[in-house]
C-alpha positions in Angstrom: -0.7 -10.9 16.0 0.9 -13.7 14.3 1.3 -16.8 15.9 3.2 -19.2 14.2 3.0 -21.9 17.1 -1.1 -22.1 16.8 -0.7 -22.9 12.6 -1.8 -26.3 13.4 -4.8 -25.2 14.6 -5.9 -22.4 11.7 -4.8 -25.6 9.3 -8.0 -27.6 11.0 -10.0 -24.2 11.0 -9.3 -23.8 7.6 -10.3 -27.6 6.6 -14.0 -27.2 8.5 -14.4 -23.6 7.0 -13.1 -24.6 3.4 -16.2 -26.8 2.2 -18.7 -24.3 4.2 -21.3 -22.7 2.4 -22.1 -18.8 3.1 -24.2 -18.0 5.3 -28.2 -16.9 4.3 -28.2 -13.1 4.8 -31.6 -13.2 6.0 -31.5 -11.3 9.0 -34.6 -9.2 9.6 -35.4 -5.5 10.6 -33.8 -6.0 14.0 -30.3 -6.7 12.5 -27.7 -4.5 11.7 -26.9 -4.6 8.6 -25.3 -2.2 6.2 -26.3 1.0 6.0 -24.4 2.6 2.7 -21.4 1.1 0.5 -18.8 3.3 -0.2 -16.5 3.1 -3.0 -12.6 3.1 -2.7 -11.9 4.6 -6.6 -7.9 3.2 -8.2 -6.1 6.3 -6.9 -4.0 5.6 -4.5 -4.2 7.4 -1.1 -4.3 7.2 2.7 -7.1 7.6 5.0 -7.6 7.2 9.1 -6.6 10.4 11.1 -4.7 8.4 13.8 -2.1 8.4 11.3 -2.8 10.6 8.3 -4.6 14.2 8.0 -7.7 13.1 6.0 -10.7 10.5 6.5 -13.6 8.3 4.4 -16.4 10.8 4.4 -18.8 9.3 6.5 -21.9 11.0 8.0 -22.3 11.7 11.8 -22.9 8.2 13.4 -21.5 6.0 10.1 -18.8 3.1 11.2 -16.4 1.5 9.1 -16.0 -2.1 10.8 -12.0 -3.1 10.2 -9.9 -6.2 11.4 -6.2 -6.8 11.5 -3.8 -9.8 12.0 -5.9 -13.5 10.5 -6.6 -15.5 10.0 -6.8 -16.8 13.7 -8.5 -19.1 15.8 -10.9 -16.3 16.7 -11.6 -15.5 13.3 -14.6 -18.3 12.1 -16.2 -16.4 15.9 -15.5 -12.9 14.3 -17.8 -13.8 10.7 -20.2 -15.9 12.9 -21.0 -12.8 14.4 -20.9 -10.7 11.6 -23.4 -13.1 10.2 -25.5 -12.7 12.3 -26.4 -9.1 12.2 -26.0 -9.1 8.3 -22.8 -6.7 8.9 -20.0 -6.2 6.5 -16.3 -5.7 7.2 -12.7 -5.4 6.0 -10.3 -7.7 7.2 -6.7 -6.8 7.0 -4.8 -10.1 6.4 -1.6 -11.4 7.0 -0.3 -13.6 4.6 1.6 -16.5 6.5 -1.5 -16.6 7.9 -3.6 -16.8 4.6 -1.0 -19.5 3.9 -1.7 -21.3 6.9 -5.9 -21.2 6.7 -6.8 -20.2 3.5 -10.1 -21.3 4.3 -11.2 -18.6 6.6 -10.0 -16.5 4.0 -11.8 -17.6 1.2 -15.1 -17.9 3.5 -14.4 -14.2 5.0 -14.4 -13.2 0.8 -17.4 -15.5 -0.4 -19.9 -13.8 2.5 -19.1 -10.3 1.4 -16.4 -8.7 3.3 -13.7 -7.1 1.9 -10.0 -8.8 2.1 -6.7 -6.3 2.2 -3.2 -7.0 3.3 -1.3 -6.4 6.2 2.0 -7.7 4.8 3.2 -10.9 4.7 5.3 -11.5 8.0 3.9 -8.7 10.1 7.4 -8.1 11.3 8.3 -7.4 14.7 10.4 -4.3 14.2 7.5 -3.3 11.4 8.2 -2.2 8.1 9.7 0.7 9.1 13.0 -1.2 10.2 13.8 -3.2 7.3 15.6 -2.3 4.0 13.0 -0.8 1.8 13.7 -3.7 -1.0 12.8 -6.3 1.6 9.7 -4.3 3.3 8.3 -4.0 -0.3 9.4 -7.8 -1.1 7.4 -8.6 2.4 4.3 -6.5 1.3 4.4 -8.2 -2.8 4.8 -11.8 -1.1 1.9 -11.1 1.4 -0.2 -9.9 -1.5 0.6 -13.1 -3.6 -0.6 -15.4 -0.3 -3.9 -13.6 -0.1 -4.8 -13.3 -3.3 -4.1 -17.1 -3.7 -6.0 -17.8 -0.1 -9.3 -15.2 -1.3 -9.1 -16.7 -5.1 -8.3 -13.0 -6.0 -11.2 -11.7 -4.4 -9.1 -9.4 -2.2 -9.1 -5.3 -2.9 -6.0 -3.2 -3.5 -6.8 -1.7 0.6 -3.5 -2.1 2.8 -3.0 -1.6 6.4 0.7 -0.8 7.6 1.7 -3.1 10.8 1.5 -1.0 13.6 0.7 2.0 11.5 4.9 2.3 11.0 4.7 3.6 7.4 7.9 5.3 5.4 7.4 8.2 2.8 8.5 5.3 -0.1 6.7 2.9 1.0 3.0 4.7 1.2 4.4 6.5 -2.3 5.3 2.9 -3.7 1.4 1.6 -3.1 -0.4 4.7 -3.6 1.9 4.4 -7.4 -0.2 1.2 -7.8 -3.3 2.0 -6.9 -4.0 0.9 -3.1 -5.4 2.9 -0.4 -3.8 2.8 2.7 -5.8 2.4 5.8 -4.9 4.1 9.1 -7.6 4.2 11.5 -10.2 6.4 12.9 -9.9 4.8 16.7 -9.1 1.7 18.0 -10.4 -0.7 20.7 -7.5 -1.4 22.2 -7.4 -5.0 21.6 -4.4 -5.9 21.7 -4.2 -5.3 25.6 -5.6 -7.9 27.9 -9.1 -6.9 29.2 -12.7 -8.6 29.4 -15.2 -8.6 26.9 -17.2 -6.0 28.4 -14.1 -4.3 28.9 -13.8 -3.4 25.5 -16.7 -2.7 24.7 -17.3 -0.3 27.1 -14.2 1.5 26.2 -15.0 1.0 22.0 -18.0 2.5 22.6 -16.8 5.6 24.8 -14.6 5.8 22.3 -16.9 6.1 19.2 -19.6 8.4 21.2 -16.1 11.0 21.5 -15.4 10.5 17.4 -19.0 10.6 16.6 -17.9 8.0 13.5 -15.2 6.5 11.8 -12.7 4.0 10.9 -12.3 1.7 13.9 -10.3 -1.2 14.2 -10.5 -4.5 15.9 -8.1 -7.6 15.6 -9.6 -11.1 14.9 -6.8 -12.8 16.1 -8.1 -11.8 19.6 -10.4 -14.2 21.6 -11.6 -11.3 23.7 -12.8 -9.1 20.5 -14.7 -12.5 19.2 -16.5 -12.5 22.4 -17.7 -9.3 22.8 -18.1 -8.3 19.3 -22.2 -9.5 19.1 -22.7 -7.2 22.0 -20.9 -4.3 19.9 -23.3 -5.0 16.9 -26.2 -5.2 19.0 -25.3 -1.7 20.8 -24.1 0.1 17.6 -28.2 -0.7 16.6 -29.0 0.4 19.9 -27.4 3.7 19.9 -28.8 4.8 16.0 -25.2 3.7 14.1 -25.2 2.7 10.8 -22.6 0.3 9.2 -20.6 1.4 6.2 -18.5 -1.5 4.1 -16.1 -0.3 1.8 -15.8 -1.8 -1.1 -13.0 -1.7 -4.6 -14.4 0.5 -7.3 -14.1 3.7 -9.6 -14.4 6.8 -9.7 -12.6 9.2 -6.8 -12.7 8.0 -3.2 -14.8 10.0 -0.9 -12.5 11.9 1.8 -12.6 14.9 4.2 -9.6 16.8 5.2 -8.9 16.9 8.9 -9.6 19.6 10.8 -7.4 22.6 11.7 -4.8 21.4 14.5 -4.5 17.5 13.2 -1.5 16.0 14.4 -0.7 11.9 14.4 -1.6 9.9 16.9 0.1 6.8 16.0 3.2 8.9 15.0 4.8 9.7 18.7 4.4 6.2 19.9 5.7 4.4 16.8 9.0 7.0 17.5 9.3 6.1 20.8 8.3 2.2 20.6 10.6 1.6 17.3 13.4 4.1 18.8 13.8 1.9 21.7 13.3 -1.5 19.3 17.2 0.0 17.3 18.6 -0.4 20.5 17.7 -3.8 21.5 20.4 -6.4 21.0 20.0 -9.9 18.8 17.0 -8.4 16.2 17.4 -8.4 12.8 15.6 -5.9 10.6 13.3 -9.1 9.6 12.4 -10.4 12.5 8.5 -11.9 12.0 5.8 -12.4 14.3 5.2 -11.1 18.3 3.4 -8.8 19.3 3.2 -5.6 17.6 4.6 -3.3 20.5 3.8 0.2 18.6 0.3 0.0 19.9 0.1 2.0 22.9 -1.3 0.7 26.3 -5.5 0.6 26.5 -6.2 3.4 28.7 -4.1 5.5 26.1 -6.9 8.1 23.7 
């Protein structure tokens, strides 16, 4: 989540990562890698079945690697590893924090991963609770600071805070072309745990999905640390690494199944029905911790 007190540190991050070259993809047989690009075509949609009743089309056992909420300390940890194992990802950025390391940013784009936007403030309340011309003026503003901090490298792929979307909103981007990214499953991250913590439960997860859309946050310490163990095991267990990527053409999706209902939807109700009531927020209030994510031992 943002963290506006650690700035001074992602302005040093961003120095060290600013003149750094990107790293040799020479990785080997034993790596990773990516298995398949997919193209994201212009017309707008939405996609992740936690929060909307269609996915990317992947294959059994095909992973879509996604990361919320950097730049962050972590995050230099988080492409180190990536590096490593030759494996591509999409980073959902927030743009204070683009402002703050642009670096990281512009390091994350030059090795190959895709950039999106996860609004400029990441508000406390979400999106959801402010004034639809100041949610939208958020989102514009977040997109200017990451296509400055990328060198407009970044893709037209959004990822609500806290998955709290409106109708106008997710009509207002999918009207200019972005995709809007829900998820598939999560790890969790954003509750305390060990390394091998999450992992474990990432990975009991996935083996229950089969594939999909999973997201991580960079801006966790605990994510950085166990994520070359979750490379290594996704290799392990026969799962290939999809990267999406901005191009033409119509975006591969698959409908959910009979039954689908919203995860996110009941827990952003009940989180953001309790968040009106709270005394001394205004609809803008920025940074926090994003309290529509449910607790870790939640499915």
């Amino acid at each position: 989540m943002t963290q506006f007190s650690r700035v001074p540190l992602y302005a040093l991050l961003s120095l060290a990562c600013a003149g750094a070259p990107a790293l040799a993809r020479d990785c080997g047989p034993d790596a990773l890698g990516v298995s398949r690009t997919v193209t994201i075509g212009p017309r707008g949609t939405a996609v992740g079945l936690q929060s909307y009743p269609r996915t990317l089309d992947l294959q059994d056992h095909e992973v879509v690697l996604t990361f919320d909420d950097g730049p962050a300390g972590p995050t230099a940890k988080v492409l180190d590893a990536l590096a490593k194992e030759c494996a591509l990802a999409t980073f959902f950025v927030i743009g204070a924090n683009a402002e703050s390391a642009p670096g990281l940013v512009k390091r994350a784009a030059d090795e190959g991963h895709s950039i999106g936007y996860h609004s400029y403030s990441h508000p406390e309340k979400t999106l959801r609770l402010m004034e639809d011309g100041a949610a939208k003026a958020d989102i514009e503003r977040g997109i200017k600071a990451v296509d400055k901090a990328s060198g407009g490298k970044a893709a037209p792929f959004f990822r609500f805070p806290g998955f709290a979307d409106t109708p106008s909103l997710v009509a207002y981007l999918e009207s200019k072309g972005f995709t809007i990214f829900g998820s598939d499953l999560w790890a969790s991250d954003w509750s305390p745990m060990s390394p091998k913590g999450e992992l474990e439960l990432v990975m009991k997860r996935l083996e229950k999905e089969g594939k999909g859309i999973v997201l991580f946050h960079d801006s966790k310490a605990q994510t950085a640390a166990m994520l070359p163990d979750f490379l290594r095991e996704l290799k392990a267990r026969g799962y290939k690494l999809v990267h999406v990527v901005q191009g033409e053409g119509e975006t591969p999706v698959a409908a959910a199944g009979p039954g689908w209902t919203s995860t996110t939807e009941p827990i952003i109700a009940k989180t953001l029905g309790a968040k009106r009531a709270e005394p001394g927020h205004s609809h803008g209030d920025a940074g926090g911790e994003d309290h529509a994510h449910p607790p870790a031992t939640d499915q």
